[in-house]
C-alpha positions in Angstrom: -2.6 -3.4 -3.4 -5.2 -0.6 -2.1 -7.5 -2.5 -0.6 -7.8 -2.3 3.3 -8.6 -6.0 4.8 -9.4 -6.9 8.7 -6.4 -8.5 9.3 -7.2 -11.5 12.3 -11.6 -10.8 12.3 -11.3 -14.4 14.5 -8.1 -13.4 16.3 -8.0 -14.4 20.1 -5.9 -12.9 22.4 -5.2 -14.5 26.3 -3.0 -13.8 28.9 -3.8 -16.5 32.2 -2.5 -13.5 34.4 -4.0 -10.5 33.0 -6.7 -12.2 32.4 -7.8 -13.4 36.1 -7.6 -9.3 37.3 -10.8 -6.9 37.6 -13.0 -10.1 38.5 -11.7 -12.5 36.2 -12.7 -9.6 33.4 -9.2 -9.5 32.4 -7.6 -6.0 32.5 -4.7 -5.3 29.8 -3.6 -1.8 31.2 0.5 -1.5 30.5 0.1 -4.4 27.5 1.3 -3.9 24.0 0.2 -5.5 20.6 3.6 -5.5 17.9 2.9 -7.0 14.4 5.7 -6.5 11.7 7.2 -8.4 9.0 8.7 -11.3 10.1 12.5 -10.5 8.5 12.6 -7.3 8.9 10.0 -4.1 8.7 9.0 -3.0 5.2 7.5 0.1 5.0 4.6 -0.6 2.6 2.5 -2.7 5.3 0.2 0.1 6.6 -2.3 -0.6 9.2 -5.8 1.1 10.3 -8.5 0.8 12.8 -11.7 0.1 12.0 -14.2 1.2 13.6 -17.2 -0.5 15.3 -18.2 -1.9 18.5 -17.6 1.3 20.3 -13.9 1.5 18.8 -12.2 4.3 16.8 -9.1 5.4 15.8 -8.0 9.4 16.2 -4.8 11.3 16.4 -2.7 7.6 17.4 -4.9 6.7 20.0 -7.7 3.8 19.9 -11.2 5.4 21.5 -13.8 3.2 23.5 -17.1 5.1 23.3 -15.1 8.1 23.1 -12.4 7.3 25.9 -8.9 6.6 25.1 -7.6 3.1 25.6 -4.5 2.6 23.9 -1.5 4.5 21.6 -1.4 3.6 18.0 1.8 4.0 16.4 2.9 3.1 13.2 6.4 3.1 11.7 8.3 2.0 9.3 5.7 -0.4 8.7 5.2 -1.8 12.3 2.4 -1.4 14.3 3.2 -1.0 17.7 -0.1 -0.8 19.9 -0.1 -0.2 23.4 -3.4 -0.4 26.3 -3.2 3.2 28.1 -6.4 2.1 30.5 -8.0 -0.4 32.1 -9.1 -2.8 29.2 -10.6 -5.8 29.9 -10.0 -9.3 27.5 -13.3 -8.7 25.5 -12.5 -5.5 24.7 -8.7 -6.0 24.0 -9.6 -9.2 21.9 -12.1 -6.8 20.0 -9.5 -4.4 19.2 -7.4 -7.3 17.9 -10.0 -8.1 16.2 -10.6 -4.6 14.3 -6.7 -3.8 12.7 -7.0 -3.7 9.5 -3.7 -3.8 7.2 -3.3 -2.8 3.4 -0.1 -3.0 1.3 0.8 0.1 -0.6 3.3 -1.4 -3.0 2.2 -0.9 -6.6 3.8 -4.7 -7.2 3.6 -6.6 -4.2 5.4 -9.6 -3.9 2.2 -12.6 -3.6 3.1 -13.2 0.2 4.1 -11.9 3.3 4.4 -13.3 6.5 3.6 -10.7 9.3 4.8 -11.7 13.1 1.9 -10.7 16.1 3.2 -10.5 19.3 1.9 -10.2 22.5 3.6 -8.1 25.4 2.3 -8.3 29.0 4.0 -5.6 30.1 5.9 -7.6 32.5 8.6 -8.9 30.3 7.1 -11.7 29.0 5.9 -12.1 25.2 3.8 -14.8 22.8 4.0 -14.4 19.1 1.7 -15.8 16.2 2.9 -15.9 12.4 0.7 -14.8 9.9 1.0 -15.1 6.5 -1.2 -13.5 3.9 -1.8 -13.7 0.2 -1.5 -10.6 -1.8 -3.1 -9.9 -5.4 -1.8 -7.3 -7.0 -3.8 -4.7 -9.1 -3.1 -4.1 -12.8 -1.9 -1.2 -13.1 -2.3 2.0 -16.2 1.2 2.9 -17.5 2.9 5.9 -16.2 4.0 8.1 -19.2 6.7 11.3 -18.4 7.5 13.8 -21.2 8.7 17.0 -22.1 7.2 18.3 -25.4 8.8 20.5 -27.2 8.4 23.4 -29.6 9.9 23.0 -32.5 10.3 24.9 -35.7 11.1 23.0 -38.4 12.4 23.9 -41.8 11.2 23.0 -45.1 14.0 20.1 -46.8 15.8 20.4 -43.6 16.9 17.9 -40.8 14.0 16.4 -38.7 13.1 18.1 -35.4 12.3 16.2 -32.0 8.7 16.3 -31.0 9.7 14.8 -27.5 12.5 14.7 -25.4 13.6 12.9 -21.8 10.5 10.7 -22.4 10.2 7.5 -19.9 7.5 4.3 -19.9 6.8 2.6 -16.9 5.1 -0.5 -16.8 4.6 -0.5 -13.1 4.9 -4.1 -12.5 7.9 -5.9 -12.9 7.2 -8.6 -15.1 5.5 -6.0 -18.3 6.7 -4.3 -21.0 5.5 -1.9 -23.3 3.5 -3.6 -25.9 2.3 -0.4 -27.9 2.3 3.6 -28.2 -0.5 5.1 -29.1 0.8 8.6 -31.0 -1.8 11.3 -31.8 -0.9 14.4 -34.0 -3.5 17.0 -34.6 -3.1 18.6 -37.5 -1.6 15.7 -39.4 -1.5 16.7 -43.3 -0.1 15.0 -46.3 3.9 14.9 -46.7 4.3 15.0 -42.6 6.5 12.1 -41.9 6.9 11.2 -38.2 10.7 8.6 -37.4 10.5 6.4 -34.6 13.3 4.1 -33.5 15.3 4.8 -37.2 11.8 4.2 -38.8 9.3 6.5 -40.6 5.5 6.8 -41.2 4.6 8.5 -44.2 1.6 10.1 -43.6 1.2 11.3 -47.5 0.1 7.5 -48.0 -2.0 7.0 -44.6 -2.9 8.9 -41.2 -2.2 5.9 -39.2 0.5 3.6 -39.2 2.6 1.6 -37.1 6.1 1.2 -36.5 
């Protein structure tokens, strides 16, 4: 999974006490936002900023029209953010609202539940579970081989082509359905073995085995 996805766009976030400060504005200074797996961290949730409304994301700290307003720190594959400033509910909502989150895994599982929690910076906390769907992406085989020189002898033993030569599928539940093997020049008595097998090429170019 590649693909970066707002992660709560409708999220609302409310404190009665931090809310009532700076005129009933709310102010969030000395809060924190934490969202991990719920069961443990796992290091392929990633998350991102993005930007809009005045927000942007630079060198771990979330910019409001340019000013800093909170630390953004991922690790491990938890997000811990934390107001630096004066930050009033709107605002702190609207941040919520813009963390985007993408799985890097190359075969995700289909769900995962990721826990939001709200600090107050006094000691007290609320928490949310969230659980997403993930789609995985199909992905090309990954081929790894060392080809080799060999110099082969007329009537003598066959030679190796290939050696320390892996397939992998990617995703879990795959296998190798076929190997497409190209040989240019190919001539007339050239005999390639696969797997204890032979294709004679004196009969065709192509075969299968």
């Amino acid at each position: 999974v590649t693909r970066t996805w707002v992660f709560l766009p409708g999220g609302t976030l409310h404190d009665p006490q931090l809310d009532a400060l700076n005129g009933g504005l709310g102010d969030y200074d000395g809060a924190s936002i934490v969202i991990a797996r719920d069961g443990g961290d796992n290091a392929e949730d990633v998350y991102s900023l993005l930007a809009g409304s005045g927000l942007t994301l630079q060198n771990g700290q979330v910019l409001l029209d340019g000013q800093a307003i909170a630390t953004f720190v991922q690790s491990t594959g938890t997000l811990t953010l934390t107001f630096i400033a004066s930050v009033s509910q709107a605002n702190a909502q609207q941040v919520l609202r813009s963390i985007a989150y993408r799985n890097t895994s190359q075969d995700p599982a289909s769900s995962a539940s990721l826990r939001v929690q709200l600090n107050d910076g006094e000691g007290y906390r609320d928490s949310r579970l969230v659980e997403l769907t993930l789609e995985g992406v199909n992905d090309a085989p990954v081929v790894d081989t060392t080809g080799l020189r060999p110099t082969y002898n007329a009537e003598s033993e066959p030679v190796k082509l290939f050696e320390n030569t892996t397939i992998d599928v990617v995703e879990a539940d795959q296998q190798v359905w076929q190997v497409v093997l190209t040989l240019t020049p190919a001539a007339s008595g050239d005999i390639v073995g696969v797997d204890g097998g032979k294709i004679d090429l004196d009969n065709t170019l192509t075969g299968v085995q």
